[in-house]
N, C-alpha and C positions, 0 to 999 in steps of 0.2 A: 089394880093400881100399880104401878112402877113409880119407882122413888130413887131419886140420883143422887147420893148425897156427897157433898169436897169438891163439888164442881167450881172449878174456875172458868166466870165467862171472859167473852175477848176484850173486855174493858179494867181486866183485873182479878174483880170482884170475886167473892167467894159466896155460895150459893146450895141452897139444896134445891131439889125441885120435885114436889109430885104430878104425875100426871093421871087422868083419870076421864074417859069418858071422851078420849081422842082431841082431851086439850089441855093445857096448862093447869093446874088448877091450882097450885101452890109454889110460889116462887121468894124462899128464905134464906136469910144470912145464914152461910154455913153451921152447924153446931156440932161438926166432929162426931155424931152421933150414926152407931152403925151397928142398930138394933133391926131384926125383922127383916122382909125379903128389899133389900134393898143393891140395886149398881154403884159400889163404891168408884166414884169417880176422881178420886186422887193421883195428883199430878197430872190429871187431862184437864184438857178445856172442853167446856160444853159451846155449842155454836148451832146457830139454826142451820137444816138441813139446806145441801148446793141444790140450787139450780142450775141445766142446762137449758140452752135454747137453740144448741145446735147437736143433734145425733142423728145418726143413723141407724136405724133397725132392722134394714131389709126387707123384712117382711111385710106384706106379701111378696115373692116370686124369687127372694134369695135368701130362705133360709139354711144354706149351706153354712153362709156366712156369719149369720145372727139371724135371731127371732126376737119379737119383744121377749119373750120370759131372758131369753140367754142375756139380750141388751140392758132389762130391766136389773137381772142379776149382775152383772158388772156395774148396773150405775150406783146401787146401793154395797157392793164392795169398794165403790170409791165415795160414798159420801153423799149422793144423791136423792133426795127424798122427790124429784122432779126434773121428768127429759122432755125434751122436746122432737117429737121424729119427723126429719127430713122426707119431703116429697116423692123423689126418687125411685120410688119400690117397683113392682112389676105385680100386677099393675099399675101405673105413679096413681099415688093420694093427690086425683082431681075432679074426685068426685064425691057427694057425702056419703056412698055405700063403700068408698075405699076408707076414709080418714073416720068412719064410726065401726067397720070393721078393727081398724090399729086402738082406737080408742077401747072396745070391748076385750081386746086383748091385753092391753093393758092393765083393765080393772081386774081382767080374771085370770093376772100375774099375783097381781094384790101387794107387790114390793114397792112402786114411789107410785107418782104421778106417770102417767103416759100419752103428752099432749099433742096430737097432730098438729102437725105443722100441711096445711095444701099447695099444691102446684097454683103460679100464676096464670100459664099457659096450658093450653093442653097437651099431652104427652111431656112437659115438659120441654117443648118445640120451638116456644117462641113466637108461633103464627094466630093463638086464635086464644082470650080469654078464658080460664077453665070456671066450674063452674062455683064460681069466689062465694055468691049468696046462699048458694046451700050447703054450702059446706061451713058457713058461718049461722048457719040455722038450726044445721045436725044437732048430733046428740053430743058431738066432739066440739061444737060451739068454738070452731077454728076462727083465731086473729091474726096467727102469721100467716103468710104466706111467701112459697120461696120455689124459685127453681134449680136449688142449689144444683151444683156440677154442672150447671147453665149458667150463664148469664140472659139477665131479660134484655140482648142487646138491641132491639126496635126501639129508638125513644117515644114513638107512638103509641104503641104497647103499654111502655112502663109509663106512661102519663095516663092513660086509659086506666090500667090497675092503682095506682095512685088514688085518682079520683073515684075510683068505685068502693076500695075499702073504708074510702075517707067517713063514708056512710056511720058504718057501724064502730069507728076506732080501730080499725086494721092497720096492719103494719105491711109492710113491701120491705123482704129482707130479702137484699141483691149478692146474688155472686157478681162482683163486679169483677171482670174478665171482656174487655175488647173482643172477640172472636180473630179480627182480622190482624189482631197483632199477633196473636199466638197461635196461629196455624204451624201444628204439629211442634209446637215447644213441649220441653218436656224438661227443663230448669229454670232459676233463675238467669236470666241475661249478665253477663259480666264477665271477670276475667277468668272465675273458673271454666265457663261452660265453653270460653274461647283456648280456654287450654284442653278440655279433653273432649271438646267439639260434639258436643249434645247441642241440638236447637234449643234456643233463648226465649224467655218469658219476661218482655221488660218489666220495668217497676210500670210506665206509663197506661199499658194496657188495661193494670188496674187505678189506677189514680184516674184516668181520662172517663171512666166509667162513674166513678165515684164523684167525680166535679160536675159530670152532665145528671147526676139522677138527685146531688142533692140542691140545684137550678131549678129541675122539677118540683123537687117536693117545696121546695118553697115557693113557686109559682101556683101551685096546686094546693098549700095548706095543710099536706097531707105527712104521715109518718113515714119517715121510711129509716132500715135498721142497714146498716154496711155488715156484713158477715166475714167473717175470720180478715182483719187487715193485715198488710203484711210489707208494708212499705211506710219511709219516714214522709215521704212526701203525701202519702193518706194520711197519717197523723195528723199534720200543717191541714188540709183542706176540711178535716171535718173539725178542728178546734176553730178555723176560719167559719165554719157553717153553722157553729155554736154559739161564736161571739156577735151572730148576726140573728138569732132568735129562732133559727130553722131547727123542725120535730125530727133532727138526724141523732141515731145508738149506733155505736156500735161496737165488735166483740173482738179481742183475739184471742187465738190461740195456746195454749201453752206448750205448745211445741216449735212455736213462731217466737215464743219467749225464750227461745233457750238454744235451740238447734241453725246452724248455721246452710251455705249452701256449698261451702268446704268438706263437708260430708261426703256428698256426691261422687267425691273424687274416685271412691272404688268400686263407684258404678252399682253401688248395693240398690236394691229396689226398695227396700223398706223404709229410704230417704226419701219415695217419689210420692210428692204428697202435692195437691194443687187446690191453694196458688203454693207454689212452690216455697224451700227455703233459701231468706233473703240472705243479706250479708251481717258483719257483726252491726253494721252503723243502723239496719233497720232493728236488728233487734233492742238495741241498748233506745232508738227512737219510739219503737212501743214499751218498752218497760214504763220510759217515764210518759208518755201517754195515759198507761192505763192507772200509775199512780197518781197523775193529775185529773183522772175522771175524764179527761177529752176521750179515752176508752172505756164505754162502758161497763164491760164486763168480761170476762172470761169464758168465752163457748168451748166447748172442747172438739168438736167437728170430727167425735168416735166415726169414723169409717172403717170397720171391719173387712176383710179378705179375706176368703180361704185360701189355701197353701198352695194352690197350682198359679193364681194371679196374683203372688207377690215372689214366688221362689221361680223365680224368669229372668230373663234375659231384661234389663233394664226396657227398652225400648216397647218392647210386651206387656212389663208388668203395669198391674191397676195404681191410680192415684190415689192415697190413703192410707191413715194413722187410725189404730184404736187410741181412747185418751181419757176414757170413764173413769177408768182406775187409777192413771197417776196423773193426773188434772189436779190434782189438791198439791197433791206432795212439788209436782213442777214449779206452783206457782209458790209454794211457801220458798222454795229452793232459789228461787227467781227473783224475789218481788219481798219476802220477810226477811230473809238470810241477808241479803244484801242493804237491808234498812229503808229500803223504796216504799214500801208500806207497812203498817201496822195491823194485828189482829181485824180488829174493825173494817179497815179501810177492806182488806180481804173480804169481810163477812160482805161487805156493801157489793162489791165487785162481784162474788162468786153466788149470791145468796137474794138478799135485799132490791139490789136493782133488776138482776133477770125477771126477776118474780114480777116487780112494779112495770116493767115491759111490756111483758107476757100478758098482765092480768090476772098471772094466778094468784087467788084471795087468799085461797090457804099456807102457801108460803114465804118464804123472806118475809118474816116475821121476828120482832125480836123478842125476845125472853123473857116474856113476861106473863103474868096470870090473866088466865082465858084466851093467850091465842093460842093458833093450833100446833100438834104437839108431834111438831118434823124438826129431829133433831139428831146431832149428831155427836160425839163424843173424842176426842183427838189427843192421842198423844204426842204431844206438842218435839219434847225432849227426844221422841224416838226417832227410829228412820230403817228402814227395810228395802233390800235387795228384789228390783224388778228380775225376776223369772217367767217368761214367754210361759210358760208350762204352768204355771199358778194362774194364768188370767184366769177371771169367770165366761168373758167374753170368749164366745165359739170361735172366736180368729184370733192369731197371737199376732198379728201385725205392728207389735212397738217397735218402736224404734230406740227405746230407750233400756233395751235387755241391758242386763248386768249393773246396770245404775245403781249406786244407793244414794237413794231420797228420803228425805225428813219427813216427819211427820206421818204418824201412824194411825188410821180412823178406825179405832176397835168397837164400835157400837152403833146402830144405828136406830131410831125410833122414828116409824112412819106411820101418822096418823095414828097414835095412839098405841102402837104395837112394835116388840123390838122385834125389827126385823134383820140385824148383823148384830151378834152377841159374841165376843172377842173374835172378832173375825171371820166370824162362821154363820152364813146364810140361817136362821132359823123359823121363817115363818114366811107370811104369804098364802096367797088363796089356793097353792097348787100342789101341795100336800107334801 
Protein backbone atom coordinates (compact mmCIF):
# COMPACT_ATOMS: atom_id res chain seq x y z
CA UNK A 1 0.00 0.00 0.00
CA UNK A 2 1.27 3.66 -0.61
CA UNK A 3 -0.27 6.39 1.36
CA UNK A 4 0.07 10.31 0.17
CA UNK A 5 -0.74 12.31 2.90
CA UNK A 6 -1.15 16.97 2.79
CA UNK A 7 -1.84 16.58 -0.80
CA UNK A 8 -3.17 19.45 -2.38
CA UNK A 9 -5.23 18.58 -5.50
CA UNK A 10 -5.57 21.10 -8.43
CA UNK A 11 -8.99 22.41 -7.39
CA UNK A 12 -7.57 23.38 -3.84
CA UNK A 13 -8.59 20.94 -1.78
CA UNK A 14 -6.54 19.02 0.74
CA UNK A 15 -6.52 15.33 0.70
CA UNK A 16 -4.82 12.12 1.74
CA UNK A 17 -4.91 9.38 -0.56
CA UNK A 18 -4.24 5.50 -0.20
CA UNK A 19 -3.55 3.33 -2.92
CA UNK A 20 -3.62 -0.22 -3.07
CA UNK A 21 -4.08 -2.96 -5.64
CA UNK A 22 -3.08 -0.51 -8.84
CA UNK A 23 -5.92 1.91 -7.86
CA UNK A 24 -7.34 4.54 -5.78
CA UNK A 25 -8.67 3.00 -2.97
CA UNK A 26 -9.11 5.77 -0.38
CA UNK A 27 -9.51 9.46 -1.15
CA UNK A 28 -9.72 11.79 2.32
CA UNK A 29 -9.83 15.19 3.63
CA UNK A 30 -6.34 15.83 4.86
CA UNK A 31 -5.75 14.94 8.70
CA UNK A 32 -2.06 16.20 9.02
CA UNK A 33 -1.45 12.77 10.14
CA UNK A 34 2.10 11.36 9.38
CA UNK A 35 2.23 8.06 11.11
CA UNK A 36 3.64 4.61 9.34
CA UNK A 37 5.31 4.36 5.81
CA UNK A 38 3.70 7.00 4.26
CA UNK A 39 4.85 10.18 0.97
CA UNK A 40 4.44 13.27 3.04
CA UNK A 41 3.03 15.46 0.31
CA UNK A 42 3.27 18.92 1.83
CA UNK A 43 3.16 21.86 -0.25
CA UNK A 44 2.99 19.79 -3.58
CA UNK A 45 0.07 19.24 -5.48
CA UNK A 46 -1.18 15.79 -6.24
CA UNK A 47 -2.55 15.61 -10.04
CA UNK A 48 -3.35 12.64 -12.44
CA UNK A 49 -0.50 11.43 -14.36
CA UNK A 50 0.38 13.47 -18.20
CA UNK A 51 -0.36 12.12 -21.13
CA UNK A 52 1.51 12.39 -24.24
CA UNK A 53 0.18 11.69 -27.71
CA UNK A 54 2.92 12.79 -29.61
CA UNK A 55 6.67 11.16 -28.93
CA UNK A 56 9.25 9.65 -30.51
CA UNK A 57 11.12 6.61 -29.58
CA UNK A 58 13.20 5.53 -32.33
CA UNK A 59 13.23 2.32 -31.77
CA UNK A 60 13.40 0.06 -33.82
CA UNK A 61 16.43 1.21 -36.13
CA UNK A 62 17.56 4.40 -34.11
CA UNK A 63 18.53 3.48 -30.89
CA UNK A 64 21.49 5.67 -30.85
CA UNK A 65 19.04 8.18 -30.32
CA UNK A 66 16.55 6.78 -27.82
CA UNK A 67 15.01 3.41 -27.08
CA UNK A 68 11.64 2.87 -25.35
CA UNK A 69 13.18 2.13 -21.85
CA UNK A 70 15.69 5.53 -22.44
CA UNK A 71 12.21 7.44 -23.83
CA UNK A 72 10.09 5.79 -21.20
CA UNK A 73 12.67 7.01 -18.64
CA UNK A 74 12.49 10.58 -19.56
CA UNK A 75 8.71 10.51 -19.84
CA UNK A 76 8.30 9.52 -16.26
CA UNK A 77 11.26 12.15 -15.14
CA UNK A 78 8.82 14.52 -16.58
CA UNK A 79 5.52 13.60 -15.35
CA UNK A 80 4.26 10.98 -17.62
CA UNK A 81 2.47 7.88 -16.65
CA UNK A 82 1.48 7.55 -20.80
CA UNK A 83 3.32 8.34 -24.40
CA UNK A 84 2.44 7.74 -27.39
CA UNK A 85 5.33 6.66 -30.07
CA UNK A 86 5.43 8.15 -33.44
CA UNK A 87 5.56 6.00 -36.60
CA UNK A 88 8.63 6.95 -37.86
CA UNK A 89 11.09 4.15 -36.69
CA UNK A 90 13.20 2.01 -39.07
CA UNK A 91 11.41 -0.15 -39.51
CA UNK A 92 8.19 2.59 -39.56
CA UNK A 93 5.34 1.17 -37.27
CA UNK A 94 3.15 -0.04 -40.47
CA UNK A 95 2.67 -3.13 -39.55
CA UNK A 96 1.24 -5.19 -36.50
CA UNK A 97 4.71 -7.05 -35.88
CA UNK A 98 6.34 -3.36 -35.86
CA UNK A 99 3.81 -1.50 -33.44
CA UNK A 100 3.36 -5.03 -31.03
CA UNK A 101 6.97 -5.23 -31.02
CA UNK A 102 7.16 -1.13 -29.43
CA UNK A 103 4.09 -2.19 -27.49
CA UNK A 104 6.19 -5.29 -25.68
CA UNK A 105 8.92 -3.05 -25.21
CA UNK A 106 7.14 -0.88 -23.53
CA UNK A 107 5.42 -3.29 -20.95
CA UNK A 108 8.86 -4.77 -20.28
CA UNK A 109 9.95 -1.07 -19.46
CA UNK A 110 7.28 -1.32 -16.95
CA UNK A 111 7.53 2.78 -16.28
CA UNK A 112 4.09 4.47 -18.01
CA UNK A 113 2.09 3.45 -20.70
CA UNK A 114 3.73 2.76 -24.20
CA UNK A 115 1.20 3.31 -26.97
CA UNK A 116 1.88 2.76 -30.63
CA UNK A 117 0.89 5.13 -32.66
CA UNK A 118 0.89 3.41 -36.80
CA UNK A 119 1.93 4.72 -40.23
CA UNK A 120 -1.09 5.78 -42.55
CA UNK A 121 0.85 5.06 -45.47
CA UNK A 122 3.46 2.61 -46.11
CA UNK A 123 6.94 3.48 -45.45
CA UNK A 124 5.56 6.39 -44.50
CA UNK A 125 5.58 7.40 -48.41
CA UNK A 126 2.33 8.58 -49.03
CA UNK A 127 1.57 6.25 -51.98
CA UNK A 128 -0.16 3.13 -50.82
CA UNK A 129 -2.41 2.50 -47.28
CA UNK A 130 -0.38 0.75 -44.65
CA UNK A 131 -1.78 -1.95 -43.06
CA UNK A 132 -4.47 0.38 -40.62
CA UNK A 133 -6.73 -3.10 -39.63
CA UNK A 134 -4.14 -5.10 -38.21
CA UNK A 135 -2.58 -3.02 -36.54
CA UNK A 136 -5.79 -2.04 -35.01
CA UNK A 137 -6.32 -5.74 -34.24
CA UNK A 138 -2.76 -6.33 -32.66
CA UNK A 139 -2.09 -6.75 -29.31
CA UNK A 140 -1.02 -2.86 -29.36
CA UNK A 141 -4.92 -2.26 -30.31
CA UNK A 142 -3.57 0.96 -32.39
CA UNK A 143 -6.24 4.26 -32.91
CA UNK A 144 -3.96 6.80 -33.96
CA UNK A 145 -2.50 6.78 -36.81
CA UNK A 146 0.16 9.25 -38.29
CA UNK A 147 2.82 9.97 -40.72
CA UNK A 148 4.37 12.33 -38.64
CA UNK A 149 7.71 14.09 -40.36
CA UNK A 150 5.30 13.50 -43.43
CA UNK A 151 2.49 14.95 -44.34
CA UNK A 152 -0.37 12.68 -45.86
CA UNK A 153 -0.34 15.24 -48.74
CA UNK A 154 -2.64 12.90 -51.47
CA UNK A 155 -6.29 14.28 -50.56
CA UNK A 156 -7.16 10.93 -51.94
CA UNK A 157 -5.08 9.09 -49.58
CA UNK A 158 -6.27 11.00 -46.51
CA UNK A 159 -10.00 10.60 -47.48
CA UNK A 160 -9.29 6.92 -48.04
CA UNK A 161 -7.58 6.56 -44.35
CA UNK A 162 -10.38 8.86 -43.00
CA UNK A 163 -13.00 6.58 -44.11
CA UNK A 164 -11.33 3.30 -43.11
CA UNK A 165 -10.40 4.09 -39.38
CA UNK A 166 -13.95 5.60 -39.24
CA UNK A 167 -14.63 1.72 -38.73
CA UNK A 168 -13.31 1.14 -35.50
CA UNK A 169 -13.09 5.05 -33.91
CA UNK A 170 -9.59 5.75 -35.30
CA UNK A 171 -8.18 9.02 -35.52
CA UNK A 172 -5.88 10.49 -38.72
CA UNK A 173 -3.36 12.58 -36.79
CA UNK A 174 -1.82 14.97 -39.76
CA UNK A 175 1.41 16.67 -40.05
CA UNK A 176 -0.02 19.16 -41.85
CA UNK A 177 2.89 20.45 -44.05
CA UNK A 178 2.01 21.36 -48.01
CA UNK A 179 5.30 19.48 -49.54
CA UNK A 180 5.19 22.00 -52.35
CA UNK A 181 5.55 24.97 -50.43
CA UNK A 182 8.23 23.94 -48.44
CA UNK A 183 10.73 22.52 -50.61
CA UNK A 184 13.96 22.53 -48.88
CA UNK A 185 12.56 25.39 -46.13
CA UNK A 186 14.19 25.12 -43.19
CA UNK A 187 12.52 28.33 -41.06
CA UNK A 188 9.73 30.01 -40.54
CA UNK A 189 8.93 32.45 -43.78
CA UNK A 190 9.24 36.05 -42.58
CA UNK A 191 11.41 38.94 -41.86
CA UNK A 192 13.95 37.05 -40.06
CA UNK A 193 14.58 34.25 -42.57
CA UNK A 194 14.78 37.32 -45.14
CA UNK A 195 17.43 38.80 -43.12
CA UNK A 196 19.84 35.90 -42.65
CA UNK A 197 18.51 34.28 -45.87
CA UNK A 198 17.54 30.48 -44.88
CA UNK A 199 14.65 29.16 -47.11
CA UNK A 200 11.16 29.97 -45.75
CA UNK A 201 8.45 27.76 -44.40
CA UNK A 202 5.16 29.87 -44.74
CA UNK A 203 2.41 29.83 -42.18
CA UNK A 204 -0.04 28.83 -45.33
CA UNK A 205 1.76 25.49 -46.18
CA UNK A 206 0.38 24.52 -42.89
CA UNK A 207 -2.98 26.18 -42.62
CA UNK A 208 -3.77 25.18 -46.43
CA UNK A 209 -3.34 21.45 -45.33
CA UNK A 210 -5.29 21.87 -42.18
CA UNK A 211 -8.53 23.57 -44.11
CA UNK A 212 -8.36 20.79 -46.80
CA UNK A 213 -8.33 17.75 -44.25
CA UNK A 214 -10.63 19.25 -41.91
CA UNK A 215 -13.49 19.54 -45.49
CA UNK A 216 -12.64 15.96 -45.34
CA UNK A 217 -13.24 14.90 -42.19
CA UNK A 218 -16.42 16.46 -42.18
CA UNK A 219 -17.53 15.22 -45.44
CA UNK A 220 -16.47 11.74 -44.33
CA UNK A 221 -17.71 11.80 -40.65
CA UNK A 222 -14.62 10.79 -39.65
CA UNK A 223 -11.90 12.09 -36.67
CA UNK A 224 -9.22 13.57 -37.56
CA UNK A 225 -6.45 15.08 -34.79
CA UNK A 226 -4.17 18.37 -36.30
CA UNK A 227 -0.60 17.71 -34.59
CA UNK A 228 1.86 20.13 -33.13
CA UNK A 229 0.00 23.79 -34.69
CA UNK A 230 2.04 26.41 -34.96
CA UNK A 231 0.30 29.34 -36.64
CA UNK A 232 -2.53 31.96 -35.64
CA UNK A 233 -4.23 31.43 -38.74
CA UNK A 234 -4.53 27.32 -37.60
CA UNK A 235 -5.95 28.53 -34.46
CA UNK A 236 -8.92 30.63 -36.56
CA UNK A 237 -9.62 27.37 -38.92
CA UNK A 238 -10.05 24.77 -36.41
CA UNK A 239 -12.18 26.93 -33.78
CA UNK A 240 -14.12 27.63 -37.32
CA UNK A 241 -14.23 23.67 -37.66
CA UNK A 242 -15.46 23.43 -33.96
CA UNK A 243 -18.21 25.82 -34.17
CA UNK A 244 -19.51 23.79 -37.19
CA UNK A 245 -19.77 20.27 -35.19
CA UNK A 246 -16.61 18.79 -37.18
CA UNK A 247 -14.55 15.53 -35.01
CA UNK A 248 -11.25 17.89 -35.39
CA UNK A 249 -8.25 17.80 -31.83
CA UNK A 250 -5.69 19.26 -31.80
CA UNK A 251 -2.24 19.71 -29.95
CA UNK A 252 0.56 22.24 -29.39
CA UNK A 253 3.59 22.19 -28.43
CA UNK A 254 5.31 23.75 -25.59
CA UNK A 255 8.10 24.69 -27.20
CA UNK A 256 5.67 26.52 -29.98
CA UNK A 257 4.41 27.98 -26.49
CA UNK A 258 7.25 29.86 -25.65
CA UNK A 259 10.26 29.93 -28.34
CA UNK A 260 10.16 32.43 -30.97
CA UNK A 261 11.69 32.20 -34.80
CA UNK A 262 14.18 35.17 -33.65
CA UNK A 263 16.27 32.46 -32.18
CA UNK A 264 17.34 31.29 -35.43
CA UNK A 265 19.27 34.28 -35.74
CA UNK A 266 22.68 32.45 -34.78
CA UNK A 267 22.14 29.92 -36.81
CA UNK A 268 22.16 27.46 -33.73
CA UNK A 269 20.64 23.94 -34.92
CA UNK A 270 19.08 23.14 -31.75
CA UNK A 271 16.32 25.92 -32.83
CA UNK A 272 15.66 23.63 -36.10
CA UNK A 273 12.54 21.96 -35.21
CA UNK A 274 9.69 21.33 -37.92
CA UNK A 275 7.02 22.92 -38.33
CA UNK A 276 9.25 25.37 -37.52
CA UNK A 277 9.44 28.45 -34.74
CA UNK A 278 6.76 30.94 -35.53
CA UNK A 279 6.67 34.67 -34.58
CA UNK A 280 5.73 36.33 -31.16
CA UNK A 281 1.89 36.98 -32.77
CA UNK A 282 1.56 32.93 -33.31
CA UNK A 283 2.67 32.33 -30.10
CA UNK A 284 0.70 34.56 -27.92
CA UNK A 285 -2.29 33.11 -30.81
CA UNK A 286 -1.78 29.55 -29.27
CA UNK A 287 -1.54 30.42 -25.84
CA UNK A 288 -5.01 31.71 -25.94
CA UNK A 289 -6.16 28.94 -28.12
CA UNK A 290 -5.03 26.21 -26.04
CA UNK A 291 -6.68 28.13 -22.90
CA UNK A 292 -9.86 28.51 -24.67
CA UNK A 293 -9.86 24.58 -25.48
CA UNK A 294 -10.05 25.41 -29.51
CA UNK A 295 -6.49 23.54 -28.60
CA UNK A 296 -6.77 20.57 -27.28
CA UNK A 297 -4.05 19.63 -25.66
CA UNK A 298 -0.32 19.76 -25.21
CA UNK A 299 1.76 17.06 -27.26
CA UNK A 300 5.30 17.54 -26.61
CA UNK A 301 6.63 16.10 -30.22
CA UNK A 302 10.02 14.61 -27.93
CA UNK A 303 12.16 14.10 -30.96
CA UNK A 304 15.49 13.07 -29.68
CA UNK A 305 19.09 13.36 -31.70
CA UNK A 306 22.28 12.09 -31.10
CA UNK A 307 25.13 14.63 -31.08
CA UNK A 308 26.50 14.30 -34.66
CA UNK A 309 22.78 15.54 -36.29
CA UNK A 310 22.29 18.33 -34.17
CA UNK A 311 26.06 19.75 -33.43
CA UNK A 312 26.23 20.68 -37.48
CA UNK A 313 26.22 23.14 -39.64
CA UNK A 314 22.60 24.49 -39.65
CA UNK A 315 21.55 23.33 -43.06
CA UNK A 316 22.64 19.47 -42.12
CA UNK A 317 21.41 19.39 -38.86
CA UNK A 318 18.20 17.06 -38.11
CA UNK A 319 14.70 18.74 -37.22
CA UNK A 320 13.86 18.34 -33.62
CA UNK A 321 13.37 19.08 -29.86
CA UNK A 322 13.54 16.59 -26.83
CA UNK A 323 10.31 17.97 -24.53
CA UNK A 324 9.31 14.79 -22.13
CA UNK A 325 11.16 16.52 -19.46
CA UNK A 326 10.37 20.13 -19.45
CA UNK A 327 6.80 19.81 -21.13
CA UNK A 328 5.29 20.40 -17.57
CA UNK A 329 7.38 23.14 -16.35
CA UNK A 330 6.97 25.06 -20.20
CA UNK A 331 3.53 24.96 -19.88
CA UNK A 332 3.16 25.97 -16.20
CA UNK A 333 5.74 28.87 -17.31
CA UNK A 334 3.55 29.73 -20.27
CA UNK A 335 -0.05 29.15 -19.60
CA UNK A 336 -0.15 29.21 -15.21
CA UNK A 337 2.56 31.91 -14.55
CA UNK A 338 0.89 34.24 -16.86
CA UNK A 339 -2.90 33.65 -15.42
CA UNK A 340 -4.04 32.03 -19.07
CA UNK A 341 -5.12 28.90 -17.10
CA UNK A 342 -5.71 27.41 -14.01
CA UNK A 343 -4.41 24.03 -12.26
CA UNK A 344 -7.46 22.22 -13.75
CA UNK A 345 -7.76 23.75 -16.98
CA UNK A 346 -3.72 22.29 -17.16
CA UNK A 347 -4.85 18.86 -15.71
CA UNK A 348 -7.62 18.93 -18.57
CA UNK A 349 -5.15 20.03 -21.29
CA UNK A 350 -2.14 17.83 -20.35
CA UNK A 351 -3.90 14.74 -18.75
CA UNK A 352 -7.89 14.32 -19.01
CA UNK A 353 -8.33 15.13 -22.74
CA UNK A 354 -5.18 13.27 -24.35
CA UNK A 355 -6.34 10.35 -22.60
CA UNK A 356 -10.29 10.72 -23.62
CA UNK A 357 -8.59 11.05 -27.41
CA UNK A 358 -6.53 8.35 -27.26
CA UNK A 359 -8.83 5.90 -25.52
CA UNK A 360 -6.70 5.19 -22.86
CA UNK A 361 -9.23 3.92 -19.96
CA UNK A 362 -6.52 3.93 -17.59
CA UNK A 363 -5.60 7.43 -17.63
CA UNK A 364 -6.79 11.07 -17.29
CA UNK A 365 -8.62 10.26 -14.65
CA UNK A 366 -9.53 12.31 -11.86
CA UNK A 367 -8.84 11.64 -8.01
CA UNK A 368 -10.94 9.74 -6.91
CA UNK A 369 -11.68 6.28 -5.31
CA UNK A 370 -11.33 3.29 -7.49
CA UNK A 371 -9.69 4.90 -10.55
CA UNK A 372 -6.50 3.89 -11.60
CA UNK A 373 -3.57 4.98 -9.58
CA UNK A 374 -1.25 7.14 -12.41
CA UNK A 375 -0.20 9.93 -10.40
CA UNK A 376 1.88 12.34 -10.08
CA UNK A 377 3.15 14.71 -7.27
CA UNK A 378 4.43 18.53 -8.01
CA UNK A 379 6.14 21.06 -6.39
CA UNK A 380 4.13 23.70 -7.35
CA UNK A 381 6.43 26.78 -5.42
CA UNK A 382 9.57 25.19 -6.98
CA UNK A 383 11.46 25.51 -10.13
CA UNK A 384 14.89 23.87 -11.31
CA UNK A 385 17.69 24.69 -13.81
CA UNK A 386 17.41 22.75 -17.37
CA UNK A 387 21.08 21.02 -17.55
CA UNK A 388 21.51 18.98 -21.14
CA UNK A 389 23.64 16.60 -19.00
CA UNK A 390 20.76 15.70 -16.46
CA UNK A 391 18.28 14.62 -19.29
CA UNK A 392 17.22 10.80 -18.83
CA UNK A 393 16.63 11.06 -22.45
CA UNK A 394 19.75 9.41 -24.63
CA UNK A 395 19.76 12.89 -26.76
CA UNK A 396 20.33 16.26 -24.92
CA UNK A 397 18.75 18.01 -27.91
CA UNK A 398 16.84 20.98 -25.70
CA UNK A 399 16.63 23.84 -26.63
CA UNK A 400 15.86 25.32 -23.44
CA UNK A 401 19.52 24.53 -21.61
CA UNK A 402 20.20 26.85 -18.79
CA UNK A 403 16.54 27.82 -18.34
CA UNK A 404 14.97 28.01 -15.02
CA UNK A 405 11.41 26.63 -14.87
CA UNK A 406 8.73 26.35 -12.24
CA UNK A 407 7.57 23.62 -11.13
CA UNK A 408 9.16 20.63 -9.87
CA UNK A 409 7.55 16.81 -10.45
CA UNK A 410 9.33 14.89 -7.34
CA UNK A 411 7.14 11.58 -7.46
CA UNK A 412 5.70 9.55 -9.73
CA UNK A 413 3.12 6.58 -9.24
CA UNK A 414 2.29 4.39 -12.25
CA UNK A 415 -0.14 1.98 -12.03
CA UNK A 416 0.10 1.31 -8.55
CA UNK A 417 3.78 1.55 -8.06
CA UNK A 418 6.23 4.54 -7.36
CA UNK A 419 8.08 4.63 -9.97
CA UNK A 420 10.08 8.61 -9.50
CA UNK A 421 10.64 8.94 -5.74
CA UNK A 422 12.29 12.47 -5.30
CA UNK A 423 13.36 12.53 -8.36
CA UNK A 424 15.12 9.43 -8.75
CA UNK A 425 13.97 6.63 -11.33
CA UNK A 426 13.07 3.71 -8.69
CA UNK A 427 11.24 0.89 -10.30
CA UNK A 428 10.08 -0.74 -13.26
CA UNK A 429 10.28 -4.10 -14.82
CA UNK A 430 13.95 -3.69 -15.75
CA UNK A 431 15.82 -4.06 -12.76
Amino acid sequence: MIKIINAKLADGSMVDVEIQNNLISKVIKSSGSKSGEVIDATGKMLLPGLVDLHTHLREPGREDAETVLSGSTSAVAGGYTAISSMANTNPVADTAGVVEQIYRLGKDAGLCDVNPIGAVTKGIKGEQLAELGAMADSIAAVRIFSDDGNCVADPLIMRRALEYVKTYNGIIAQHAQEPRLTINAQMNEGSVSARIGLPGWPAIAEEAIIARDILLAEHVQSRLHICHVTTAGGVELIRWAKKRGIQVTAEVTPHHLLLTDELVENYDPIYKVNPPLRTQKDVMALREGLAEGVIDVVATDHAPHSEEHKDCEWQAAAFGMVGLETAFSVVVKTMIDSNLMSWTDLVDRMSIKPAQIAGYKQQGQTIAENSPANLILVDTAGSWQVERKNLKSKSKNTPFEGMNLPGVISDVIYNGKLVLSNRVIVNGNHG
